[in-house]
C-alpha positions as a Python dict, from the first residue, in 0.01 Angstrom:
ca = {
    (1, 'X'): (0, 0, 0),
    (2, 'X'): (-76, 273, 203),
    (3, 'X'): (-61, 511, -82),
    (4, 'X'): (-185, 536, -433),
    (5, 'X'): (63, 292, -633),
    (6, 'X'): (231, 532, -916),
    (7, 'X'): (170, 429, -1236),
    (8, 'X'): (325, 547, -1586),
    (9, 'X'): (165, 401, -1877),
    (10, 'X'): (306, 355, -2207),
    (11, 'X'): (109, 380, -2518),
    (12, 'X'): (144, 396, -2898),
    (13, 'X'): (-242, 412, -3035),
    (14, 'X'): (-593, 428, -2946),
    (15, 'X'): (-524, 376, -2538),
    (16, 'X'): (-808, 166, -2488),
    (17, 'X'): (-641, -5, -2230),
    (18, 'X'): (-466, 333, -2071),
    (19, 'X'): (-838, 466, -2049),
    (20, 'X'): (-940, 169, -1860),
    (21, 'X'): (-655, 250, -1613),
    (22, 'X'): (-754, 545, -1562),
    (23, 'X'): (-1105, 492, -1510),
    (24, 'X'): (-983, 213, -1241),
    (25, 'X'): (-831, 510, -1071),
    (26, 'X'): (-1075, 723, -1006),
    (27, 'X'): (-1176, 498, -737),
    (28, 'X'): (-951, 606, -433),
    (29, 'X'): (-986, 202, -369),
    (30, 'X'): (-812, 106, -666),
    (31, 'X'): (-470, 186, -493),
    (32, 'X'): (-300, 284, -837),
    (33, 'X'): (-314, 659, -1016),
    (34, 'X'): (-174, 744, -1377),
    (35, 'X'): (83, 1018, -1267),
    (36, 'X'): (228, 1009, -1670),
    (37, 'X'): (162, 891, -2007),
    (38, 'X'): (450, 821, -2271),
    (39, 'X'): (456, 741, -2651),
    (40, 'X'): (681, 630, -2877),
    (41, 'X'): (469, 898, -3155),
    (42, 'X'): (303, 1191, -3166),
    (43, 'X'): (-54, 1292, -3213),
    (44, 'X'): (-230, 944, -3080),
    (45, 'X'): (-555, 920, -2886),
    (46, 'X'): (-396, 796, -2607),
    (47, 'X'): (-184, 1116, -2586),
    (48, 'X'): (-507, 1279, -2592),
    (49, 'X'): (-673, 1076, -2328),
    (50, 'X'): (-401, 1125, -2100),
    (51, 'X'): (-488, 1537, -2203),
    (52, 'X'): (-869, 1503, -2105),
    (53, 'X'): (-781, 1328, -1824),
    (54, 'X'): (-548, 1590, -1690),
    (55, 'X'): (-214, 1351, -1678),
    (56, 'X'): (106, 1434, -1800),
    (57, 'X'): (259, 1328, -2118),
    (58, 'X'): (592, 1266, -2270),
    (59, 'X'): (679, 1183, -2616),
    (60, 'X'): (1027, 974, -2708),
    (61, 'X'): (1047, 882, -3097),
    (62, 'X'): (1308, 651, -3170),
    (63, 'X'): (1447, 818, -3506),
    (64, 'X'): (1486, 1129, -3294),
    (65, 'X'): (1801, 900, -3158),
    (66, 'X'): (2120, 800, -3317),
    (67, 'X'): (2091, 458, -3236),
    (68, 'X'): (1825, 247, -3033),
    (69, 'X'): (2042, 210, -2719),
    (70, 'X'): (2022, 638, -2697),
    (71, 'X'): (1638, 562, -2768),
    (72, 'X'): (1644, 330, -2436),
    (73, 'X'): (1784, 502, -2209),
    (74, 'X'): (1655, 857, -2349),
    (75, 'X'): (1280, 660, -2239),
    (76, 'X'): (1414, 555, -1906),
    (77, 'X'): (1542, 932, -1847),
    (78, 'X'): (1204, 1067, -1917),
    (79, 'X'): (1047, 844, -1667),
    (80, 'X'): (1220, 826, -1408),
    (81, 'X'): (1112, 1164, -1264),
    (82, 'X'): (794, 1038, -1230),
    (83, 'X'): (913, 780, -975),
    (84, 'X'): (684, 514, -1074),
    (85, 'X'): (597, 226, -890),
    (86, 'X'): (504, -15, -1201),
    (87, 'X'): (520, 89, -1569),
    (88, 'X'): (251, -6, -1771),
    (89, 'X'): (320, -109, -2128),
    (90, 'X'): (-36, -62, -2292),
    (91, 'X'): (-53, -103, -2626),
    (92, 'X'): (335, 44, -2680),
    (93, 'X'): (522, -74, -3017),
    (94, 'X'): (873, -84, -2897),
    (95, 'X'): (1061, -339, -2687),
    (96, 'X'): (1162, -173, -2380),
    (97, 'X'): (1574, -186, -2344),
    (98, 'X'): (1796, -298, -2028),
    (99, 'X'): (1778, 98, -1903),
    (100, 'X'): (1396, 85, -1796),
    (101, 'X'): (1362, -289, -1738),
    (102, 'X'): (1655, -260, -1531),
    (103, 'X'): (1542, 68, -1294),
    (104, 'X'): (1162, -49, -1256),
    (105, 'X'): (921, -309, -1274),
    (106, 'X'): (738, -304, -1615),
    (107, 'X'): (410, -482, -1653),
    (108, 'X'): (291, -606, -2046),
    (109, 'X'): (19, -766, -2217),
    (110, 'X'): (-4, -1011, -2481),
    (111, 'X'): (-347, -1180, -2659),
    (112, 'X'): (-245, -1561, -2632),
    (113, 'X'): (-199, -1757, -2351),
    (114, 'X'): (181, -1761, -2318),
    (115, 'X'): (408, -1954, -2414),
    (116, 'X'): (217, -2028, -2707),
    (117, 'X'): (204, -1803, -2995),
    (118, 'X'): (425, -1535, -2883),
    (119, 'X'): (533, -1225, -3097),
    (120, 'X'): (327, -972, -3312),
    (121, 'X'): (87, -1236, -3438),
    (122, 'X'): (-60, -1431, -3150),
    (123, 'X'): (-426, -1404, -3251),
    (124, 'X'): (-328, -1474, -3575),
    (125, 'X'): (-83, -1739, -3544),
    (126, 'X'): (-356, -1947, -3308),
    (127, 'X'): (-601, -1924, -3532),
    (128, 'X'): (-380, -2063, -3807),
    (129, 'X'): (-270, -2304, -3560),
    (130, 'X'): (-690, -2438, -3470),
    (131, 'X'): (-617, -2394, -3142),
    (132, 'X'): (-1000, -2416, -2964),
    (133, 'X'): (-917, -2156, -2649),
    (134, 'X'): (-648, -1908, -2660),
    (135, 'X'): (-653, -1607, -2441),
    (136, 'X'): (-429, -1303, -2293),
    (137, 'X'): (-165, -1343, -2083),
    (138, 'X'): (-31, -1016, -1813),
    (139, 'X'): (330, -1038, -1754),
    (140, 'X'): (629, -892, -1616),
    (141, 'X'): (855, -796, -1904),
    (142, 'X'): (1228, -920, -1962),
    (143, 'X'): (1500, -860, -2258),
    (144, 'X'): (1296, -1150, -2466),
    (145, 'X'): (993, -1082, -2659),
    (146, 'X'): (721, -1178, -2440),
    (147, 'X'): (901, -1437, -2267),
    (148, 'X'): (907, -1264, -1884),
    (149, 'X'): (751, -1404, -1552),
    (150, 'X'): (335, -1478, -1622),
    (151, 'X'): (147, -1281, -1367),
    (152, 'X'): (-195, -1408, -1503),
    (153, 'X'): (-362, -1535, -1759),
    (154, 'X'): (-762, -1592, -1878),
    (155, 'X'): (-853, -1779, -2131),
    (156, 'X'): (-1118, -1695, -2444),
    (157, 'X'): (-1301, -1970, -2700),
    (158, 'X'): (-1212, -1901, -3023),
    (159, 'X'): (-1553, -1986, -3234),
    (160, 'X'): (-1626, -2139, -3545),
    (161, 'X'): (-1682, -1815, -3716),
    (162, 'X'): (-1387, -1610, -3591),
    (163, 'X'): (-1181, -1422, -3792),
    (164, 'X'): (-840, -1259, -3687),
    (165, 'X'): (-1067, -920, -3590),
    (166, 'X'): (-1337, -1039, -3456),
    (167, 'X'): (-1151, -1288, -3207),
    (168, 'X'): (-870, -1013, -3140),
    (169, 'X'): (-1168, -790, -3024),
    (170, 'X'): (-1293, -1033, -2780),
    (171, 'X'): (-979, -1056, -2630),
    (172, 'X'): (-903, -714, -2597),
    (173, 'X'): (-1237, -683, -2357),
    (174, 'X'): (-1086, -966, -2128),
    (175, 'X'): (-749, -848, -2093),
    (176, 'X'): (-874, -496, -2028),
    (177, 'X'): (-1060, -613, -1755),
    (178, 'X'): (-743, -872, -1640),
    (179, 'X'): (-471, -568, -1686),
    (180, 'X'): (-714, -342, -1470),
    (181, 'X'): (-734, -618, -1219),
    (182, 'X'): (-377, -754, -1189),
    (183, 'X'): (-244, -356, -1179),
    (184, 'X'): (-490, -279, -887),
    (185, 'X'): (-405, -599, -691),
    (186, 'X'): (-23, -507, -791),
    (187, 'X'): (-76, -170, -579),
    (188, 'X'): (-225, -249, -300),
    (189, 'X'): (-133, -599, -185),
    (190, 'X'): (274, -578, -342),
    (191, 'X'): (418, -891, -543),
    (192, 'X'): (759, -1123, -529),
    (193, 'X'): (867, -1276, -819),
    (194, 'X'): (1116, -1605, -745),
    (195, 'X'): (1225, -1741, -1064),
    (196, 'X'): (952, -1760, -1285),
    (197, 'X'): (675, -1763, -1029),
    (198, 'X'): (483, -1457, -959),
    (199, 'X'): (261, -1408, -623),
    (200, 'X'): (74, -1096, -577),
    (201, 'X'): (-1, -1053, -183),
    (202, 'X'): (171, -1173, 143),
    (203, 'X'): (415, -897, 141),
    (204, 'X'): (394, -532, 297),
    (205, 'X'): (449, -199, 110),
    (206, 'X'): (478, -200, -273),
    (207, 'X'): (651, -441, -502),
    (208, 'X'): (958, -654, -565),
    (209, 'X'): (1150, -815, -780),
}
């Protein structure tokens, strides 16, 4: 695109992923910038990376809400100012309601290689499983739980010696380096999504769904 692709990033923890962004966009080349940073909780590092790095923050805690569908669109209120181009769920605990998967495109992770082993487990649940690769899979999100359009996917070996940490860990570096990828392409070559096929290119201006 011919401007920098506006990006607000979602985090609840360590924003290992966020910091990756954001190091991405430093480069005017990326094509993406980090204009905001919300949590679902205060007092995180990625709050304070999004600090350091000079990027506004928001913070939305859902028991500061009657009920969750307040929480939803009380999230989708606070970002919509921002006027984002993609929303990046990095690392954020809650499932995202019909009020901001609705008004923009919203961009997850997940460390298996979808549709296998979906849900809060997945390195877990393949391991348990003896699967021999698994992976991380970069997707558009939808109402289900994981279960929206596959943008891309990589896979990892799990070893003989791996243990739920130590293979979690090694997939965390590759879908740092996929998310960073996928988000950059995102911005500056625009996407279509028809049905459950996602193509990244071959379209002017930003993205579409």
């Amino acid at each position: 695109m011919s401007k920098a692709g506006r990006l607000v990033v979602l985090v609840s923890g360590s924003g290992t992923n966020l910091q990756a962004l954001l190091d991405a966009s430093a480069d005017p080349s990326y094509g993406a910038r980090v204009v905001a940073v919300g949590a679902d909780r205060e007092g995180i590092e990625g709050l304070a990376r999004a600090a350091r790095a000079g990027v506004p923050t928001f913070v939305e805690k859902l028991r500061d809400h009657p009920t969750r569908a307040d929480w939803d669109r009380a999230i989708a209120d606070r970002i919509a100012p921002y006027e984002p181009d993609l929303v990046v769920s990095a690392g954020f605990m809650k499932i995202l309601g019909a009020p901001t998967l609705d008004a923009f495109p919203v961009l997850n992770t997940h460390p298996a290689l979808l549709p296998s082993f979906p849900g809060a487990h997945g390195v877990r649940d393949a391991l348990a499983h003896g699967v021999k690769v698994t992976g991380c899979t970069v997707m558009l999100a939808d109402a289900g739980v994981d279960s929206g359009p596959i943008v891309a996917q990589e896979a990892v070996r799990v070893l003989a010696d791996d243990d739920e940490a130590v293979l979690h860990e090694r997939i965390k570096t590759v879908e740092r380096r996929l998310l960073v990828e996928i988000v950059g392409r995102m911005a500056r070559e625009g996407w279509t999504v028809s049905g459950r096929t996602v193509r990244i290119g071959n379209q002017p201006g930003g993205g579409s769904t």
